[in-house]
VEXVEXKOL-31672 format. One record per residue (C-alpha): x, y, z; residue in three letters. Coordinates in nm, 3 decimals, m for minus. Each point is the difference from the previous one (the first is absolute). Example, Ala and Ser with C-alpha at 12.3 -4.5 7.8 and 13.67 -1.06 7.14 Angstrom:
<rs>
+---------+---------+---------+------+
!       x !       y !       z ! ronu !
+---------+---------+---------+------+
!   1.230 !  m0.450 !   0.780 !  ALA !
!   0.137 !   0.344 !  m0.066 !  SER !
+---------+---------+---------+------+
</rs>
This chain:
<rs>
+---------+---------+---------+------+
!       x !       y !       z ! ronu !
+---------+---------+---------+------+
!  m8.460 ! m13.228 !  m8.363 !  UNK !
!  m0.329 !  m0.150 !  m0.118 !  UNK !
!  m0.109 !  m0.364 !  m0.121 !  UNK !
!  m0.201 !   0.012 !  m0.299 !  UNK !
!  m0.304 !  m0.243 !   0.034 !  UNK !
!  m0.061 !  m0.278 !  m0.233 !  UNK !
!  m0.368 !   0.165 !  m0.010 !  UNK !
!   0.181 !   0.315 !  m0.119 !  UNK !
!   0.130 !  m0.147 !  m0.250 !  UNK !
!  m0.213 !  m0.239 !  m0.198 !  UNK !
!   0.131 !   0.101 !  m0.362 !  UNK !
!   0.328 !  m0.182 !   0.114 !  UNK !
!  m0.190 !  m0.310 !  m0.116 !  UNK !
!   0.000 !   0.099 !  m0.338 !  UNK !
!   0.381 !   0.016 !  m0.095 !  UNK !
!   0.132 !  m0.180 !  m0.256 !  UNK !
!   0.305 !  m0.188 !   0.083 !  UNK !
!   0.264 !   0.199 !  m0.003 !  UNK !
!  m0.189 !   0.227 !   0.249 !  UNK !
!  m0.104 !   0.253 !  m0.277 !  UNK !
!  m0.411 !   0.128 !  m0.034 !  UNK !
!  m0.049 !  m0.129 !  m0.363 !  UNK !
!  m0.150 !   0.356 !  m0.064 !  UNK !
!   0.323 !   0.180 !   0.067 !  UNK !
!   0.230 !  m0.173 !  m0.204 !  UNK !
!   0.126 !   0.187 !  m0.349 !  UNK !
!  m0.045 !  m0.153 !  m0.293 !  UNK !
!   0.266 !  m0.194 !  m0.240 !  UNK !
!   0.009 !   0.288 !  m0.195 !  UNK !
!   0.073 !   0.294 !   0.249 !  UNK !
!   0.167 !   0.126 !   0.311 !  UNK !
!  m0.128 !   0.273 !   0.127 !  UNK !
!   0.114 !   0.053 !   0.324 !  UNK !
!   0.374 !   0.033 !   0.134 !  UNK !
!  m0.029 !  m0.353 !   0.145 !  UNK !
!  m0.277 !  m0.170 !  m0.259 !  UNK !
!  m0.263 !  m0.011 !   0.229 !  UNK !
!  m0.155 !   0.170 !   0.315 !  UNK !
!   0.168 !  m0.228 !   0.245 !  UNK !
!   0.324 !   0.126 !  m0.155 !  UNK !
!   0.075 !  m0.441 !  m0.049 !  UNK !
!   0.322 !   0.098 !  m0.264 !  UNK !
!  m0.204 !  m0.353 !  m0.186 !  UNK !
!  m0.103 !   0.038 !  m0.393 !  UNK !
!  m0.287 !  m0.207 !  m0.139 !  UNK !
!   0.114 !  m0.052 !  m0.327 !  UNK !
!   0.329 !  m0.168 !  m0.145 !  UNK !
!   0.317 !   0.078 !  m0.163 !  UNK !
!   0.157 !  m0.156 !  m0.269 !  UNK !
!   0.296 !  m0.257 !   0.129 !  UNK !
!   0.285 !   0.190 !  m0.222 !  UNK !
!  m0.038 !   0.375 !   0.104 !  UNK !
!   0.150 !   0.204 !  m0.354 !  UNK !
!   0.029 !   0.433 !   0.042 !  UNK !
!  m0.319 !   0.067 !  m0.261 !  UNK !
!   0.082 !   0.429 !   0.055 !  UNK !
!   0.155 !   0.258 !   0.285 !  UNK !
!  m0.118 !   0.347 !   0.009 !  UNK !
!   0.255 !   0.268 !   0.104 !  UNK !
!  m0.088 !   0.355 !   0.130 !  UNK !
!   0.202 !   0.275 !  m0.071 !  UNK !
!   0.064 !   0.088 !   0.364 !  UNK !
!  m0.124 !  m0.123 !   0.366 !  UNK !
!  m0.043 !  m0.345 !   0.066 !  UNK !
!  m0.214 !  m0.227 !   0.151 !  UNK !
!  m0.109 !  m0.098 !   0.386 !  UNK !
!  m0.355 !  m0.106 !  m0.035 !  UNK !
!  m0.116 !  m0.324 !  m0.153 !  UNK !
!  m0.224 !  m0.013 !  m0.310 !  UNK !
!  m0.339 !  m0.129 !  m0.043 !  UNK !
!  m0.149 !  m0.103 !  m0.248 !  UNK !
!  m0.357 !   0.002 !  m0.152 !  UNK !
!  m0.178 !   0.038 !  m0.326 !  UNK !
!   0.318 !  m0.114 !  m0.204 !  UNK !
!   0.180 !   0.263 !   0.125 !  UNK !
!   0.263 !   0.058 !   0.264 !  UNK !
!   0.006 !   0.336 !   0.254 !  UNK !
!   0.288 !   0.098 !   0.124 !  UNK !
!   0.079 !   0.357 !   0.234 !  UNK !
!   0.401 !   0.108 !  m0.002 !  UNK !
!   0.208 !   0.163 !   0.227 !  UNK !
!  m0.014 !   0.301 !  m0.213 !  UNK !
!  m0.382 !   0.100 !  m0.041 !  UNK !
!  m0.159 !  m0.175 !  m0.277 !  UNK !
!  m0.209 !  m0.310 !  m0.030 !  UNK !
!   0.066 !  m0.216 !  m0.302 !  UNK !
!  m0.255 !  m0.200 !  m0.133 !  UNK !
!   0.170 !  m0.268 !  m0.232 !  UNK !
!  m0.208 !  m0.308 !  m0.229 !  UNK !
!   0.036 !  m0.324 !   0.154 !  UNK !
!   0.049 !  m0.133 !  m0.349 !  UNK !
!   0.287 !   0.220 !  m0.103 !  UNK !
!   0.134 !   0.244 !   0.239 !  UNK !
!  m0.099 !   0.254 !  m0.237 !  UNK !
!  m0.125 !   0.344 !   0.160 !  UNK !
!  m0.423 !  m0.001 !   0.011 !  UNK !
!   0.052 !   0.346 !   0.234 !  UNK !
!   0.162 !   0.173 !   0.255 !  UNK !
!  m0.079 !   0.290 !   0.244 !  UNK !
!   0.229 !   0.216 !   0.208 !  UNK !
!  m0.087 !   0.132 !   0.339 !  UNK !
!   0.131 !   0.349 !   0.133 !  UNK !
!   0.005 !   0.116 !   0.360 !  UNK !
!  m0.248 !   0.279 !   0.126 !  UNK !
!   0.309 !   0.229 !   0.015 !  UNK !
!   0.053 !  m0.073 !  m0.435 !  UNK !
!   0.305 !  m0.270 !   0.096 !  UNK !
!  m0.008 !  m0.364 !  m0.056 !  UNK !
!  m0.127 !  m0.318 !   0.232 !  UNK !
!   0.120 !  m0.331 !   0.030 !  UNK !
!  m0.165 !  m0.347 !   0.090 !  UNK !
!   0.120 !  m0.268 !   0.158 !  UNK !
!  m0.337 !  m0.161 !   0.085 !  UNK !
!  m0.136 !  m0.230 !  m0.271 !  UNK !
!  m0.310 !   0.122 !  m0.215 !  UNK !
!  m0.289 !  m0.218 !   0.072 !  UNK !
!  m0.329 !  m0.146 !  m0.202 !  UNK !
!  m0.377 !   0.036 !   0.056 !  UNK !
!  m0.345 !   0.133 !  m0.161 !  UNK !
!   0.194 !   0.090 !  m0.355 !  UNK !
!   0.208 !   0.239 !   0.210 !  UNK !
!   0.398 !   0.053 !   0.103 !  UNK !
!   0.051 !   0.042 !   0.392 !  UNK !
!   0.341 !   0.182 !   0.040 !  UNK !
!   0.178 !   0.151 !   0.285 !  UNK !
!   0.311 !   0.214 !   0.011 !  UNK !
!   0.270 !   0.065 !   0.249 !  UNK !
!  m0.174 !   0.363 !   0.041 !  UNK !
!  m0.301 !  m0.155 !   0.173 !  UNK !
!  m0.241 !   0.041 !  m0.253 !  UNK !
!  m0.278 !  m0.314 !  m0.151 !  UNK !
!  m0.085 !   0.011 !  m0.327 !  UNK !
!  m0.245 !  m0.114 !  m0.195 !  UNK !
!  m0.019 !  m0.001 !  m0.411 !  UNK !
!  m0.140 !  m0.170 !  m0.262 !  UNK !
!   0.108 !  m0.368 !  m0.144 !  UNK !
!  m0.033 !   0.127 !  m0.357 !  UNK !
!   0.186 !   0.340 !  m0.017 !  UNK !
!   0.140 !   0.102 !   0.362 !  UNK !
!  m0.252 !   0.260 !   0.055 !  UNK !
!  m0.010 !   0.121 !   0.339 !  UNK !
!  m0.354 !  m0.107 !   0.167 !  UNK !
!   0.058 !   0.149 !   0.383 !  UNK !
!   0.353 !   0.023 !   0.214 !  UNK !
!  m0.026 !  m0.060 !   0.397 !  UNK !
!   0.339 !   0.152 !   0.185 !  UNK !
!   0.142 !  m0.115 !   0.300 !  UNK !
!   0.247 !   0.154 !   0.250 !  UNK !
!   0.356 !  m0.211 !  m0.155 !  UNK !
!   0.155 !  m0.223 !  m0.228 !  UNK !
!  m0.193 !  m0.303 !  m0.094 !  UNK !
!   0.237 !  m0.306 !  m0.025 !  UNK !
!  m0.291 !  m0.258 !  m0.046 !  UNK !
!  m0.258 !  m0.046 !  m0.241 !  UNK !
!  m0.387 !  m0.005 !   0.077 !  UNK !
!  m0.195 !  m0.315 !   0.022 !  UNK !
!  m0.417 !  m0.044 !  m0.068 !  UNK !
!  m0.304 !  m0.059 !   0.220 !  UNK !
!  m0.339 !  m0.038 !  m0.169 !  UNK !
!  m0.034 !   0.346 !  m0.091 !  UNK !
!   0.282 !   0.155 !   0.200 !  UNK !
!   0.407 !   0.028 !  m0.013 !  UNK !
!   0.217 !  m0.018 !   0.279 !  UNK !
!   0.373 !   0.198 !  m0.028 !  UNK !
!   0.222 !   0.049 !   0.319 !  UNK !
!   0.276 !   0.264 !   0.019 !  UNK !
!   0.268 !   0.193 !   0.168 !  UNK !
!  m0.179 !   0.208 !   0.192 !  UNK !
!  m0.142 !  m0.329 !   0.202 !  UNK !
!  m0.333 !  m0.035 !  m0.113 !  UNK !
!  m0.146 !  m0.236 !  m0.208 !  UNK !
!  m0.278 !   0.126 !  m0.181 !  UNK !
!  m0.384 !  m0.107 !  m0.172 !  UNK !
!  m0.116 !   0.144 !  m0.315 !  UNK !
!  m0.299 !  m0.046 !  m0.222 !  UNK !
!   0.133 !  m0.118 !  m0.339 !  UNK !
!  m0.203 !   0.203 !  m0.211 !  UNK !
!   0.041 !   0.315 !   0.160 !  UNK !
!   0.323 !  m0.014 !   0.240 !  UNK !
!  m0.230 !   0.137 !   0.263 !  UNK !
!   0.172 !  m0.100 !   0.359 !  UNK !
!  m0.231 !  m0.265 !   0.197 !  UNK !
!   0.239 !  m0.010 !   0.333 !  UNK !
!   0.340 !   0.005 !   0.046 !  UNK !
!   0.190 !  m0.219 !   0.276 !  UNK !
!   0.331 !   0.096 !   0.177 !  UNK !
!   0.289 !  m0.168 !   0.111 !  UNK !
!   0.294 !   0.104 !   0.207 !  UNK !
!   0.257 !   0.019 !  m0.295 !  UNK !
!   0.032 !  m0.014 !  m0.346 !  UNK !
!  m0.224 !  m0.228 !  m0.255 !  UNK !
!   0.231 !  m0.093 !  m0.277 !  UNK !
!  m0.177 !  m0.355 !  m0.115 !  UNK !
!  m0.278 !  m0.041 !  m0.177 !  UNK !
!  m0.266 !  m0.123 !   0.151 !  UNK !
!  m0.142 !  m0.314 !  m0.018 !  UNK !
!  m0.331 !  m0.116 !  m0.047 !  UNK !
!  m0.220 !  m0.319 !   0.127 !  UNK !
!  m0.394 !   0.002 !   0.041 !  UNK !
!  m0.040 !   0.277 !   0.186 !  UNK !
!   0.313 !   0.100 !   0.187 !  UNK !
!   0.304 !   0.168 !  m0.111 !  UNK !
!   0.317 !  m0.110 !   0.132 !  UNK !
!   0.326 !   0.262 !   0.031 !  UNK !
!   0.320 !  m0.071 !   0.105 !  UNK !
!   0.141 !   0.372 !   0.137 !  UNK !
!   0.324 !   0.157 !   0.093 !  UNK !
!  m0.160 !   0.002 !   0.392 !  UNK !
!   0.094 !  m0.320 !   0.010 !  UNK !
!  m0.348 !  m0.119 !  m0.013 !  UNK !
!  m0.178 !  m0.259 !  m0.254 !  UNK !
!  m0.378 !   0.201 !   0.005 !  UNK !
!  m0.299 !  m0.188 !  m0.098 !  UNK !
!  m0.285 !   0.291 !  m0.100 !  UNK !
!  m0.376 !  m0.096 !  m0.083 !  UNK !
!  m0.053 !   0.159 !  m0.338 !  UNK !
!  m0.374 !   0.075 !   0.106 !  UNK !
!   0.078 !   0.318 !   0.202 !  UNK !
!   0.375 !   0.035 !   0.088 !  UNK !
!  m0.013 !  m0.180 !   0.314 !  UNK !
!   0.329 !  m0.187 !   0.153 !  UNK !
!  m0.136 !  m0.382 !   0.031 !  UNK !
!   0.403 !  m0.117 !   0.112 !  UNK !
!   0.291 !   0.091 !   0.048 !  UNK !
!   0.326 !  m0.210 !   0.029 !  UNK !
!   0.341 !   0.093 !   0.106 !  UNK !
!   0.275 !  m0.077 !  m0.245 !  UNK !
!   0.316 !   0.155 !   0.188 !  UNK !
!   0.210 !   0.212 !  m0.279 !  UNK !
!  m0.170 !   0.216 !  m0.315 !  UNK !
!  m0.142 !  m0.096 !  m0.289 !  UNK !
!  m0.071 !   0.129 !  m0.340 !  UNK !
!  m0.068 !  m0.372 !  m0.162 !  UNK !
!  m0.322 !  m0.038 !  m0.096 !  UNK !
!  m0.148 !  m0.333 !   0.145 !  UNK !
!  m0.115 !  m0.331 !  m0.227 !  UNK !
!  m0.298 !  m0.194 !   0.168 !  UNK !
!  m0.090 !  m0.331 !  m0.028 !  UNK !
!  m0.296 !  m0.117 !   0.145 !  UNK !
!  m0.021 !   0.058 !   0.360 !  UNK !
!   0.418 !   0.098 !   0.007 !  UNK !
!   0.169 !   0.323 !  m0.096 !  UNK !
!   0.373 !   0.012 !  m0.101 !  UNK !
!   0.224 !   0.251 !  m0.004 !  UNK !
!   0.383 !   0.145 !   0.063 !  UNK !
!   0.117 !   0.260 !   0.203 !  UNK !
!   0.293 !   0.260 !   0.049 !  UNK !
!   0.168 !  m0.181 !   0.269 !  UNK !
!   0.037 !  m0.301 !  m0.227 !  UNK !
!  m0.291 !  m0.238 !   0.139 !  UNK !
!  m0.259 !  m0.153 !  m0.214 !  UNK !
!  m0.344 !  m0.042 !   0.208 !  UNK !
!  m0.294 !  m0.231 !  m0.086 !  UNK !
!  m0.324 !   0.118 !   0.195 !  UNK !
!  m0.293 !  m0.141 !   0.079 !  UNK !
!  m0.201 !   0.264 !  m0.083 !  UNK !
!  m0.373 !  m0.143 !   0.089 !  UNK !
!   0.175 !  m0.065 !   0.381 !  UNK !
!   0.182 !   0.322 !  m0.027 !  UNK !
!   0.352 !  m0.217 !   0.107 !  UNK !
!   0.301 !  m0.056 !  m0.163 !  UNK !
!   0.067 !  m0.368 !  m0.098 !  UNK !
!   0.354 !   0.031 !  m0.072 !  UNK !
!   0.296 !   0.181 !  m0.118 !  UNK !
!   0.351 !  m0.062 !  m0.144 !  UNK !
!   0.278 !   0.255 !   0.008 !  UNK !
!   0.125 !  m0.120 !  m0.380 !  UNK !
!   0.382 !   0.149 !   0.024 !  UNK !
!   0.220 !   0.044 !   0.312 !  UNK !
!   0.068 !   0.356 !  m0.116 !  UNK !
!  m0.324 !   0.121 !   0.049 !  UNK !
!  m0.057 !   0.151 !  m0.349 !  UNK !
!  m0.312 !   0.161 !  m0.080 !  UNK !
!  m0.238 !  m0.177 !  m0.223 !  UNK !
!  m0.154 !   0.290 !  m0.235 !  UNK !
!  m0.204 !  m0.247 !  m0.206 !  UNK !
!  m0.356 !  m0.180 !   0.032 !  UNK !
!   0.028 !  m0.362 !   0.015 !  UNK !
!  m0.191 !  m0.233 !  m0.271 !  UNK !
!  m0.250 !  m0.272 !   0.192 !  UNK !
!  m0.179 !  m0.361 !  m0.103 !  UNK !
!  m0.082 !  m0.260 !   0.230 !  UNK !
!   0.324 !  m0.173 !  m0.055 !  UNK !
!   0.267 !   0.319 !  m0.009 !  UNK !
!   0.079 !   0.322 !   0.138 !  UNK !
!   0.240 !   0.157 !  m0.213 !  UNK !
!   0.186 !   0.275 !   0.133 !  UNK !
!   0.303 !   0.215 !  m0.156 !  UNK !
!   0.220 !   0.233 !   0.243 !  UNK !
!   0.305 !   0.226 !  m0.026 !  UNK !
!   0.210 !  m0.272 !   0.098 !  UNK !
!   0.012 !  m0.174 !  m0.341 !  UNK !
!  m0.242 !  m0.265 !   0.054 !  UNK !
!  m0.289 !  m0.126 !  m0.118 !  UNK !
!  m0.168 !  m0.235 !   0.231 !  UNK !
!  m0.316 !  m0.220 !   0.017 !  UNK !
!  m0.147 !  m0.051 !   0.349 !  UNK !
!  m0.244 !  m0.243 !   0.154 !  UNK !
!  m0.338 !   0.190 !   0.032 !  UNK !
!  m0.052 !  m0.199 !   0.300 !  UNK !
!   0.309 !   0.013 !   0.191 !  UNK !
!   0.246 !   0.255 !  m0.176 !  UNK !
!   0.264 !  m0.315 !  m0.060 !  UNK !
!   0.210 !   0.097 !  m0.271 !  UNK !
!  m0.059 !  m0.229 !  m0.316 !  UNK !
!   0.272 !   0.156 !  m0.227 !  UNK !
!   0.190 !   0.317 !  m0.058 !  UNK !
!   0.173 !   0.135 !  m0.312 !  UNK !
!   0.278 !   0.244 !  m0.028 !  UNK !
!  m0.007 !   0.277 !  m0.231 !  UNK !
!   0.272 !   0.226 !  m0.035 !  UNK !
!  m0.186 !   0.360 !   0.166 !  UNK !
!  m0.206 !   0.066 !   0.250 !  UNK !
!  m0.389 !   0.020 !  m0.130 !  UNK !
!  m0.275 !   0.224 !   0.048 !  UNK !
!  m0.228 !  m0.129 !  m0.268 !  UNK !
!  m0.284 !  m0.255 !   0.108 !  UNK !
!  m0.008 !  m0.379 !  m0.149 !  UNK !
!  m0.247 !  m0.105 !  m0.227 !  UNK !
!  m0.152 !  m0.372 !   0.000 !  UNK !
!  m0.083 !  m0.131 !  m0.330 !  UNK !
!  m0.136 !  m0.365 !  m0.005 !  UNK !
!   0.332 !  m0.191 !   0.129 !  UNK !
!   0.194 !   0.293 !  m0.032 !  UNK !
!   0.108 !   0.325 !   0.171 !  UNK !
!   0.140 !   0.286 !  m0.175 !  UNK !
!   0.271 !   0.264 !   0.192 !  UNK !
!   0.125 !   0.341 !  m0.163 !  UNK !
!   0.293 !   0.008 !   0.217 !  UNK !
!   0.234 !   0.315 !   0.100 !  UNK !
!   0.224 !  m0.136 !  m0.236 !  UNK !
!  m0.174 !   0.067 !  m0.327 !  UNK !
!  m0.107 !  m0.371 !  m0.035 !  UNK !
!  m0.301 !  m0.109 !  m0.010 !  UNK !
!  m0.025 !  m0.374 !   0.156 !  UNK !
!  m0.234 !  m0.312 !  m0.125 !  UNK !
!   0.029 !  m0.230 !   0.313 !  UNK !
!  m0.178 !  m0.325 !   0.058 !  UNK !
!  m0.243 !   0.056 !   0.291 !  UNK !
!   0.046 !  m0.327 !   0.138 !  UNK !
!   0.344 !  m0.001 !   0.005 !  UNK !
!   0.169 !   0.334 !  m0.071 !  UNK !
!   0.195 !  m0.122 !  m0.282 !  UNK !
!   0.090 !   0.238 !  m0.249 !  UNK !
!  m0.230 !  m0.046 !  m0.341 !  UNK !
!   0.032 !   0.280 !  m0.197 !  UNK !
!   0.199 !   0.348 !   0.060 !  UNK !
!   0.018 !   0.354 !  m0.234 !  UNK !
!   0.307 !   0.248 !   0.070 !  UNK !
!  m0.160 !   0.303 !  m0.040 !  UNK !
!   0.252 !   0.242 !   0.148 !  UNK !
!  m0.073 !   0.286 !   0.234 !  UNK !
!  m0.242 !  m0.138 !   0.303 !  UNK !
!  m0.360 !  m0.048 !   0.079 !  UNK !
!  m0.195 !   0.147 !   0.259 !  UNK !
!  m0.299 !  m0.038 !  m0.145 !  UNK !
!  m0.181 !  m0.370 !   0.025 !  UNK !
!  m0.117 !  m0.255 !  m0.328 !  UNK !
!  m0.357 !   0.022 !  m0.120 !  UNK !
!  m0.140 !  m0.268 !  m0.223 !  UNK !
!  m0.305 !   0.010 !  m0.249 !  UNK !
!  m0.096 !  m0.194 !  m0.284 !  UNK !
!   0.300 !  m0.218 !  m0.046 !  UNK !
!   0.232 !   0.292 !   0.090 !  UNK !
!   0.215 !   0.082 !   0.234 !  UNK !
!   0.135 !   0.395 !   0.033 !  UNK !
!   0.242 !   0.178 !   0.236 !  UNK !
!   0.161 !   0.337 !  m0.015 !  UNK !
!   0.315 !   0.096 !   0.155 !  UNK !
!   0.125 !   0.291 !   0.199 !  UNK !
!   0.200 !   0.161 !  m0.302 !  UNK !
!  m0.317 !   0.034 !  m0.204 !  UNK !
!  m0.080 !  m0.348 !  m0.227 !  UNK !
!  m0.275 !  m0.194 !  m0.015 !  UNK !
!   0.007 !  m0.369 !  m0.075 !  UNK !
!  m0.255 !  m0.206 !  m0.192 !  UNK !
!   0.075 !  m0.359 !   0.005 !  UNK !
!  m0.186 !  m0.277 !  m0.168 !  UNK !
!  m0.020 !  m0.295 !  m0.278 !  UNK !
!   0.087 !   0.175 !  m0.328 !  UNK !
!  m0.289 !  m0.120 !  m0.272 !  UNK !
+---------+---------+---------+------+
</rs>
């Protein structure tokens, strides 16, 4: 393993509290990437009202939804499990356009991976391997980059490059405006996270059992740090600490400047898998598993400060908002809990269950479910 320097790393000086470069947050009235913001933190800058009302849902005719939605420009993007990308108004749920995708063989795709935001353009990746890129406005296809297997995470940005890892092991470098490869990096298994982002360095939790820390300048492996069981969770940092779950049921905090892992906490005596990212401030990990639970850890020692119960395992990712943290649980709820406490605040029985995690944007907060809904919720005017 290697130490990072503190002369390597001189922009560390420059976070803002929470351990987030001011430059990389999203704004109040957009989320653009899978987990808000390039070091995947699960945190939203703006508010939400205190009484949560259902303002519209959207229902597809068929498939259903796995990836999360982002939002930007007033409008929300969301792939389904059948081929088509809706794009819905923030305002009203109404329809501003949608675009289908077919197979090279004339069949359909699917996406699981969540679209993502930059340079007026959609980022989307497909379970056939294949990076697209299309225009904001209308969906018009700009360049498309394929890889050798399913894509289960979205890409994430670098100055003028995008990073996107997939089943064939690699993680791979493209130019934005062109999709023109710049290097690709292997691992010994599967990439199924998305990878995230901080100064420089890309960090990618793999199914090798292996937490990889790449420099974005040329491909190069700066770290590497063992993590014992697979992963496809894509990892939240915070300042100089990356946090993350695993397969085997562990959730790791690394030091990822020393290259050493600070702790870990093995949340459930069954050993269930956690499938979802965790959400990080300075305060509060929050981290929901397939056990039931929704917990907040200690950053600094992985003590658990409170755990709440749903009634399903869950898959989705929380979402801190201010002094709250919204679930979509397994159960078809989705759960308003105080982040201090874990008390239950606010809760909407939407039926069915969620694997895809909350996104919040101008006041808003949407989720779409497995069976095929999307959910706006707001203060009605």
């Amino acid at each position: 393993m290697t130490a990072f320097s503190s002369a390597t790393l001189p922009w560390l000086l420059s976070w803002v509290v929470l351990g987030v470069p001011s430059a990389c947050l999203a704004a109040e009235d957009a989320w653009p990437l899978f987990r808000g913001d390039a070091q995947a933190t699960g945190v939203a800058v703006g508010e939400l009202p205190q009484e949560l009302e259902l303002l519209w849902s959207y229902r597809v005719e068929k498939g259903g939804f796995e990836a999360t939605p982002v939002i930007s420009n007033d409008l929300v993007f969301l792939p389904d499990l059948d081929g088509t990308l809706h794009v819905l108004k923030l305002a009203d749920g109404q329809v501003a356009w949608k675009k289908s995708f077919a197979t090279a063989e004339g069949g359909v795709t699917g996406f699981i991976a969540s679209p993502a935001i930059q340079n007026n353009s959609i980022y989307l990746c497909d379970i056939d391997g294949k990076v697209s890129c299309l225009a904001l406005a209308d969906g018009q296809e700009k360049w498309t980059f394929t890889t050798g297997a399913e894509i289960n995470g979205p890409v994430n940005f670098f100055q003028d490059r995008l990073l996107v890892g997939s089943q064939d092991s690699n993680l791979y470098c493209l130019r934005i405006d062109s999709g023109e490869l710049v290097w690709k990096f292997a691992i010994a298994d599967q990439i199924r996270c998305s990878p995230t982002i901080v100064d420089h360095y890309s960090f990618v939790a793999g199914c090798d059992g292996q937490l990889h820390i790449v420099d974005i300048a040329d491909g190069t492996e700066v770290t590497k740090v063992p993590i014992e069981d697979p992963t496809g969770v894509t990892p939240a940092v915070l300042g100089e600490k990356v946090y993350f779950g695993t397969e085997g049921g562990k959730i790791f905090c690394v030091d990822w400047k020393q290259g050493t892992t600070m702790w870990t906490r093995r949340a459930n005596s069954t050993q269930q898998a956690f499938r979802s990212s965790p959400a990080v401030t300075g305060t509060a990990i929050i981290v929901t598993g397939r056990d039931k639970r929704v917990r907040a850890l200690n950053p600094t020692t992985g003590d658990e400060i409170w755990s709440y119960t749903t009634k399903a395992g869950i898959d989705s990712s929380p979402v801190i908002v201010g002094d709250r943290v919204f679930v979509a649980g397994g159960d078809g709820r989705v759960y308003g809990l105080d982040v201090t406490t874990g008390s239950l605040l606010w809760q909407y029985e939407a039926g069915g269950k969620f694997a895809s995690s909350p996104a919040v944007a101008s006041g808003k907060l949407i989720v779409a479910s497995d069976a095929g809904t999307v959910f706006c919720f707001g203060k009605k005017q």
